[in-house]
N, C-alpha and C positions, 0 to 999 in steps of 0.2 A: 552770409547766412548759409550756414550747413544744408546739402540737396541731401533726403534722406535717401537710401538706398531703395533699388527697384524692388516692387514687390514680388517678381517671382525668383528675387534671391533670399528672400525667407521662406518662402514655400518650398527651394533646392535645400535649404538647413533644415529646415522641418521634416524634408522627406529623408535627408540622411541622420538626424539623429534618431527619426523612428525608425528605419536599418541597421542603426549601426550597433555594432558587435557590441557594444558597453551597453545599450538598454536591453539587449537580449541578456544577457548576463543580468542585471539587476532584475528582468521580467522573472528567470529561472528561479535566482537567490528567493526571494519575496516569493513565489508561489510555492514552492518547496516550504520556506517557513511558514505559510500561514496554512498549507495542509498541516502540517506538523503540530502547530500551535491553535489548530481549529477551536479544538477543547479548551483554550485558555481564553482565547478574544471571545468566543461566548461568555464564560464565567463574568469577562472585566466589563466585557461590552455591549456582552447581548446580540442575540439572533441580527439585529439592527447591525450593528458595527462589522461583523464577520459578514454579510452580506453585502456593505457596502464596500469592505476590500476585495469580494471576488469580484464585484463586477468591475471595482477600478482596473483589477489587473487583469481580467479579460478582453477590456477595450485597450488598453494597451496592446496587450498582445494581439489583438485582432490586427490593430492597428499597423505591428510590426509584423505581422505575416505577412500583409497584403501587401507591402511594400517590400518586402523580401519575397514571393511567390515566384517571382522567373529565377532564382535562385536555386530553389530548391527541386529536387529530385522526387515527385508523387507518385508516380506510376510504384504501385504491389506496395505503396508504403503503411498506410492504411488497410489493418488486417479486416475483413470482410465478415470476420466471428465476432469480432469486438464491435462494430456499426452493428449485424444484425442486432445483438445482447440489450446494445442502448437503442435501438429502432423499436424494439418489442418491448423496453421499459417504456419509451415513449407511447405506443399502442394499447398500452394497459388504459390509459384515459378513457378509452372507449368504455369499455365494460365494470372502469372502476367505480366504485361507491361514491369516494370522493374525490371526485374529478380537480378538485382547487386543489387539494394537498399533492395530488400525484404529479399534479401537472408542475407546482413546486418544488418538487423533490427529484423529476424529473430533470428540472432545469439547474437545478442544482449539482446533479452528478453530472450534468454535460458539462457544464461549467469548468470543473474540476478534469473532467473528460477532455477538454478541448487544451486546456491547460499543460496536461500529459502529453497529448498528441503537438502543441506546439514544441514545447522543450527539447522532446524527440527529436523532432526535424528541423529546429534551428541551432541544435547545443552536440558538439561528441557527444560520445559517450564519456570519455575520461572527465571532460568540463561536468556533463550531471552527475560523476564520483563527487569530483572536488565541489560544488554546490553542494552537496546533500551533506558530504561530510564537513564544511562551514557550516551548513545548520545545526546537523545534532549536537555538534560538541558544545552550541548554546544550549541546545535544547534539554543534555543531559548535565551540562555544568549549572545552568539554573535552576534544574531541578533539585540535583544533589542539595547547593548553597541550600533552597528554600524548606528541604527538609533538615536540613541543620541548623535551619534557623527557626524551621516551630518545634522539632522535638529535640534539640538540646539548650539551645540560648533562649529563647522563650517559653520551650515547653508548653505553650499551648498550639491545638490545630487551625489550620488554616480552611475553614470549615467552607466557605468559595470556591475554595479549589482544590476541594476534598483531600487535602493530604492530611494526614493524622497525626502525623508528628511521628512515629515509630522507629526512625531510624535509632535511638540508643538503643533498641530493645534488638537491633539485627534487621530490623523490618515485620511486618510488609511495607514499602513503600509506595508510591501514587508518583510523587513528583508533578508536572503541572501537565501531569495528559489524563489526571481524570480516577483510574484507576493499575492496578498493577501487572495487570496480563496486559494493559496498553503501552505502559511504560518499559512493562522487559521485549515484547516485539519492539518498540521502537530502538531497545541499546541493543536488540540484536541485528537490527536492520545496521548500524551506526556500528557493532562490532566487524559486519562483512564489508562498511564501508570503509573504516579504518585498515581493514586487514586490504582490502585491494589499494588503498593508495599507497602502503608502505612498501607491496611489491610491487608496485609499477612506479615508483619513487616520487612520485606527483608531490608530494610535500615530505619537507626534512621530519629522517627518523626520530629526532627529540623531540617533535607533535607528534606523530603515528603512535609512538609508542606508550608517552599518557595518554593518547588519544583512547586506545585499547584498552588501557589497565581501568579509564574511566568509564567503557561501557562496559568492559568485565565485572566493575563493582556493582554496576548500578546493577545488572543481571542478577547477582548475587545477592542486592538488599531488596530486591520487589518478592524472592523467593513465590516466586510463579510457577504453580509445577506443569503449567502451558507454557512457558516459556522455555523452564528446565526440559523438556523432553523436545521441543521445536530448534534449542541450541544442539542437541545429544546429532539428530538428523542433521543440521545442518555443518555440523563439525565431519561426520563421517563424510555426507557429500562434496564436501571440499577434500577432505584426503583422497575422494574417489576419483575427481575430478583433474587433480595434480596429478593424481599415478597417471589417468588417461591422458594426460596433453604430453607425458613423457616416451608415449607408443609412437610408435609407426602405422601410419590407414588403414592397413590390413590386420593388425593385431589390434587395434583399436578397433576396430567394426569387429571382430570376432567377440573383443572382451564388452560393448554394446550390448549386445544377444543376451551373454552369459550376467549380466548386471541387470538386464531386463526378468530375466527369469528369477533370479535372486531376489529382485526386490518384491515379485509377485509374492510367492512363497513368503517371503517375510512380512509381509501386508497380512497374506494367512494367518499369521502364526499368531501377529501380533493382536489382529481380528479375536481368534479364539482365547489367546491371552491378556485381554483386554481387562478382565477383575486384579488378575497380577500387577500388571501394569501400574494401574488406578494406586494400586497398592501403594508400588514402589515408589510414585511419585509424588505421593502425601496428599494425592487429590480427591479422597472419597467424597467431603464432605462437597467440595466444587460439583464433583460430577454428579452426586445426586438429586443438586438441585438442578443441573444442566439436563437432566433426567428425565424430571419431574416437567421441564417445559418444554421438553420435546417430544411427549408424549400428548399433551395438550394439544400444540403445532401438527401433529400427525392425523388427531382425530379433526384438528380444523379444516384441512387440507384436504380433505374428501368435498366437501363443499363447493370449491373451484377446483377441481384438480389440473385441469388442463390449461385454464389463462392465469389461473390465480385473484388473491382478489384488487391486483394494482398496487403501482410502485411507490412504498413511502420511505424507502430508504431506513433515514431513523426511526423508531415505532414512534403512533401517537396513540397514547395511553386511552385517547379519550375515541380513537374511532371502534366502528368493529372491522375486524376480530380480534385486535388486542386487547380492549380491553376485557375480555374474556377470559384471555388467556393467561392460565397459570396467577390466577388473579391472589392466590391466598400468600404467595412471597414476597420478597421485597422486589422492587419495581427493576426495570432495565428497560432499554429501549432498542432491544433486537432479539435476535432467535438463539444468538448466543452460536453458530452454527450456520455457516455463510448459504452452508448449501440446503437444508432448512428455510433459513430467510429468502433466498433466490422462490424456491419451492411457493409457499405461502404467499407471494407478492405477485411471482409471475407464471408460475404455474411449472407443469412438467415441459413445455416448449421453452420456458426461461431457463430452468433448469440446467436442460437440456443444452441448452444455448452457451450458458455458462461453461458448463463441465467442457464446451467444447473449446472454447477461447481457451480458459487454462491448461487443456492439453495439450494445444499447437503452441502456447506458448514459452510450459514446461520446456514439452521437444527440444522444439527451436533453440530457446536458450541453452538447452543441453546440449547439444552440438556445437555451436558455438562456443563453448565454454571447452569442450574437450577437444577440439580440431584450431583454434585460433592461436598465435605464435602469443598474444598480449593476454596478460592474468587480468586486463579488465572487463573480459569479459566472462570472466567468471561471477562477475559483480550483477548481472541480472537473472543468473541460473541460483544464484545461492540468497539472492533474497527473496525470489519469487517461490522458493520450497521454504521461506521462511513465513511467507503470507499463508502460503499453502495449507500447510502445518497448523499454523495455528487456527487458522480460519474452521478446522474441525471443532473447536471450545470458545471461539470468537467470530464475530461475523465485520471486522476491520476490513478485509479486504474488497469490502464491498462503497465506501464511504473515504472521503477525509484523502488521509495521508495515505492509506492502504491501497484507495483506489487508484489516486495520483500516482503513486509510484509503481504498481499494477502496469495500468497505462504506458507509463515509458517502458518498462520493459516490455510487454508488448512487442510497441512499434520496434524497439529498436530490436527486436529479435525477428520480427517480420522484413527488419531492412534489411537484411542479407539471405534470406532465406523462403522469401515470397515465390510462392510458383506463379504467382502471374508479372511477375519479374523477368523472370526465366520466361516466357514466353512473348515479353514484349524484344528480349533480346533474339529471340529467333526469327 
C-alpha cells in the first residue's frame, strides 16, 4: 500500500507555485488582457462575468504577492499622489449620493489599481513590454479579422459589439473595444509597444515589424482625429527623446530648460489656435458635441465644487447629476474629458490630486526616458503622453486598461526616482 506523501510537502508546492515566476507571468498576461478586453467580456458576458475575472485574478495575485513580499523592494515604491487620488475616491462615500455605487466603483478601480501596482513590483519592466505587446497584437488582429468579417464577408454589423462593419468604406472602425477614439489609443499604445521591443530586440524583427505595420493600419482605419493628433505628439516626443539620450548631463539638463519652455509656449499657441486645429483635424463635428457637455459638466460643478458629488467611475445614466447632463444627445458614460470627469466626481481636491500624480509621473518618466542607457524606458514616458493626450477628448485614463497601465507606469517611474527612497538610503 502506497504511504501518501506528508502534508506539509504540498503546502511547500503550493507555496512555490503561487511564487513562482510562471504564475506571475500568467497573473500579468491575463490582467493586461482582461483590462484591454474589459469592453468585450462585458458585451459577451456581462457586468457578472467581467467581475468575476477581476476578482479571480486579484486573489490570485494577492495570493502571489504575499508569498513573494520578503522579495520584494517597498520602501518609495508606492507613489504617495497615487494612494492619496484613490484614498479620496474612496472618501467620496462619505458625502456621496450614492453611497452603494460609489463604493462599487471604488472597489473596482482598486481592483484594477492593485493589479498595476502588483505587475510593477513583481514583473521588469521589459517583461510588461513584452506582456502588453502579446496582448495587443490579439487585441488588434481580432479586431481587424472581425471587422473584415462584418463589413466585407458578411456585410452585416456586429451590432454587440458595436462594430459597423465600415472597413471597405476606409472606416471609422470600432474593432472589439467599443468605439474608435478607444481602438486608435489602444494601436497607439500597441504602436509604442512594438516600436520599444524592436529596439530593445526583445522579439525577432519579422514580429516587430508586422507587428507595427499592424497598429499603423489599424490607426489609420479608426480615422480618429483624437487619435491623429495624440500619435502627431507622440511621434515628435519620441524624436525628442532619442536626440536627448544621445547628449551628455550637462547638455542634456541645459536642453530640459530649453524644451520646458518650448513646450509652454507651444501649449499657448496651440490653446489660442485651438478653432484651427479643430479644423485641420476634421474634428468639428466631435468637438462640438464635446462642447456642448462640457459646458453642462461646468455649470453642474458649482454644486460640489470642492468634494464633488462621489466616485462612479463609469457614468450612471440613471443617477444625478448625469442624468441631467447634456440629456438632449446621444448617451455616453463619461465627461469625455478625464480632468472634467476627475472634477465632477471628486471635486477640486481630486482634481487637484490628480493633475498631481500625472505630473510626477510625466517627470519621472521623462527623465528616465532621456538619462537611461536602455530604449525601454522610453516605453512609459511615450505611452503615458499618449493617455495624456488623449485624455483631453476621452476620459480612458481614468478606468479599464487606461487606468491599469496608468498605474504601472507610475510605479515603475517612482521606482527609480522616489525621494523617499533617497532618503531611506541616507
Amino acid at each position: 500500500m502506497t504511504t501518501p506523501p506528508p502534508r506539509h510537502e504540498f503546502s511547500d508546492a503550493a507555496v512555490a507555485f503561487v511564487g513562482s515566476a510562471r504564475l506571475a507571468h500568467a497573473i500579468t498576461v491575463a490582467s493586461i488582457g482582461m483590462a484591454f478586453l474589459a469592453f468585450t467580456v462585458r458585451s459577451t458576458m456581462g457586468w457578472a462575468g467581467l467581475i468575476a475575472v477581476l476578482v479571480a485574478l486579484v486573489v490570485f495575485a494577492a495570493l502571489s504577492i504575499t508569498v513573494k513580499r520578503h522579495e520584494l523592494e517597498w520602501r518609495g515604491l508606492l507613489p504617495l499622489s497615487l494612494l492619496f487620488f484613490v484614498g479620496w475616491s474612496t472618501l467620496s462615500m462619505l458625502w456621496s449620493g450614492y453611497q452603494w455605487i460609489t463604493l462599487a466603483s471604488v472597489l473596482y478601480q482598486a481592483a484594477f489599481a492593485f493589479l498595476g501596482i502588483y505587475i510593477a513590483l513583481t514583473r521588469d519592466l521589459i517583461q510588461i513590454v513584452r506582456a502588453v505587446g502579446d496582448v495587443l497584437r490579439v487585441v488588434l488582429g481580432v479586431s481587424i479579422l472581425l471587422e473584415v468579417l462584418s463589413g466585407i464577408i458578411l456585410d452585416i454589423p456586429f451590432v454587440f459589439l458595436r462594430i459597423a462593419g465600415n472597413i471597405a468604406y476606409g472606416g471609422p472602425i470600432q474593432g472589439i473595444l467599443g468605439t474608435r477614439n478607444q481602438l486608435g489609443l489602444v494601436a497607439l499604445i500597441a504602436l509604442v509597444t512594438f516600436f520599444v521591443e524592436l529596439h530593445t530586440r526583445s522579439i525577432p524583427r519579422r514580429l516587430a515589424v508586422p507587428s507595427i505595420v499592424l497598429a499603423s493600419v489599424t490607426i489609420l482605419f479608426t480615422r480618429s482625429p483624437v487619435t491623429a493628433g495624440a500619435f502627431i505628439i507622440v511621434a515628435l516626443t519620441a524624436a525628442v527623446l532619442i536626440g536627448l539620450r544621445r547628449l551628455d548631463a550637462a547638455t542634456r539638463r541645459v536642453w530640459q530648460f530649453v524644451l520646458l519652455g518650448g513646450v509652454t509656449v507651444s501649449l499657448a499657441v496651440l490653446f489660442a489656435a485651438r478653432g484651427r486645429v479643430i479644423d485641420l483635424l476634421n474634428a468639428g463635428s466631435e468637438f462640438e458635441f464635446r462642447a456642448s457637455l462640457w459646458r453642462d459638466i461646468l455649470t453642474m460643478v458649482d454644486t460640489n465644487p470642492l468634494e464633488g458629488f462621489g466616485w462612479v467611475g463609469y457614468w450612471r445614466r440613471d443617477l444625478a447629476p448625469f442624468v441631467g447632463i447634456d440629456r438632449f444627445v446621444a448617451p455616453h458614460d463619461s465627461a469625455l474629458n478625464a480632468l472634467l470627469d476627475v472634477w465632477l466626481q471628486l471635486g477640486l481636491v481630486g482634481m487637484f490630486s490628480f493633475v498631481v500624480v500625472v505630473a510626477l509621473t510625466l517627470v519621472r518618466s521623462w527623465l528616465l526616458a532621456s538619462k537611461k542607457r536602455s530604449p525601454v524606458f522610453l516605453w512609459p514616458a511615450l505611452v503615458v503622453i499618449a493617455l495624456v493626450v488623449t485624455s483631453a477628448a476621452e476620459s480612458s485614463i481614468l478606468v479599464e486598461f487606461g487606468w491599469l497601465v496608468f498605474v504601472i507606469s507610475t510605479v515603475k517611474a517612482s521606482q527609480n526616482l522616489s525621494w523617499r527612497s533617497r532618503l531611506a538610503e541616507r
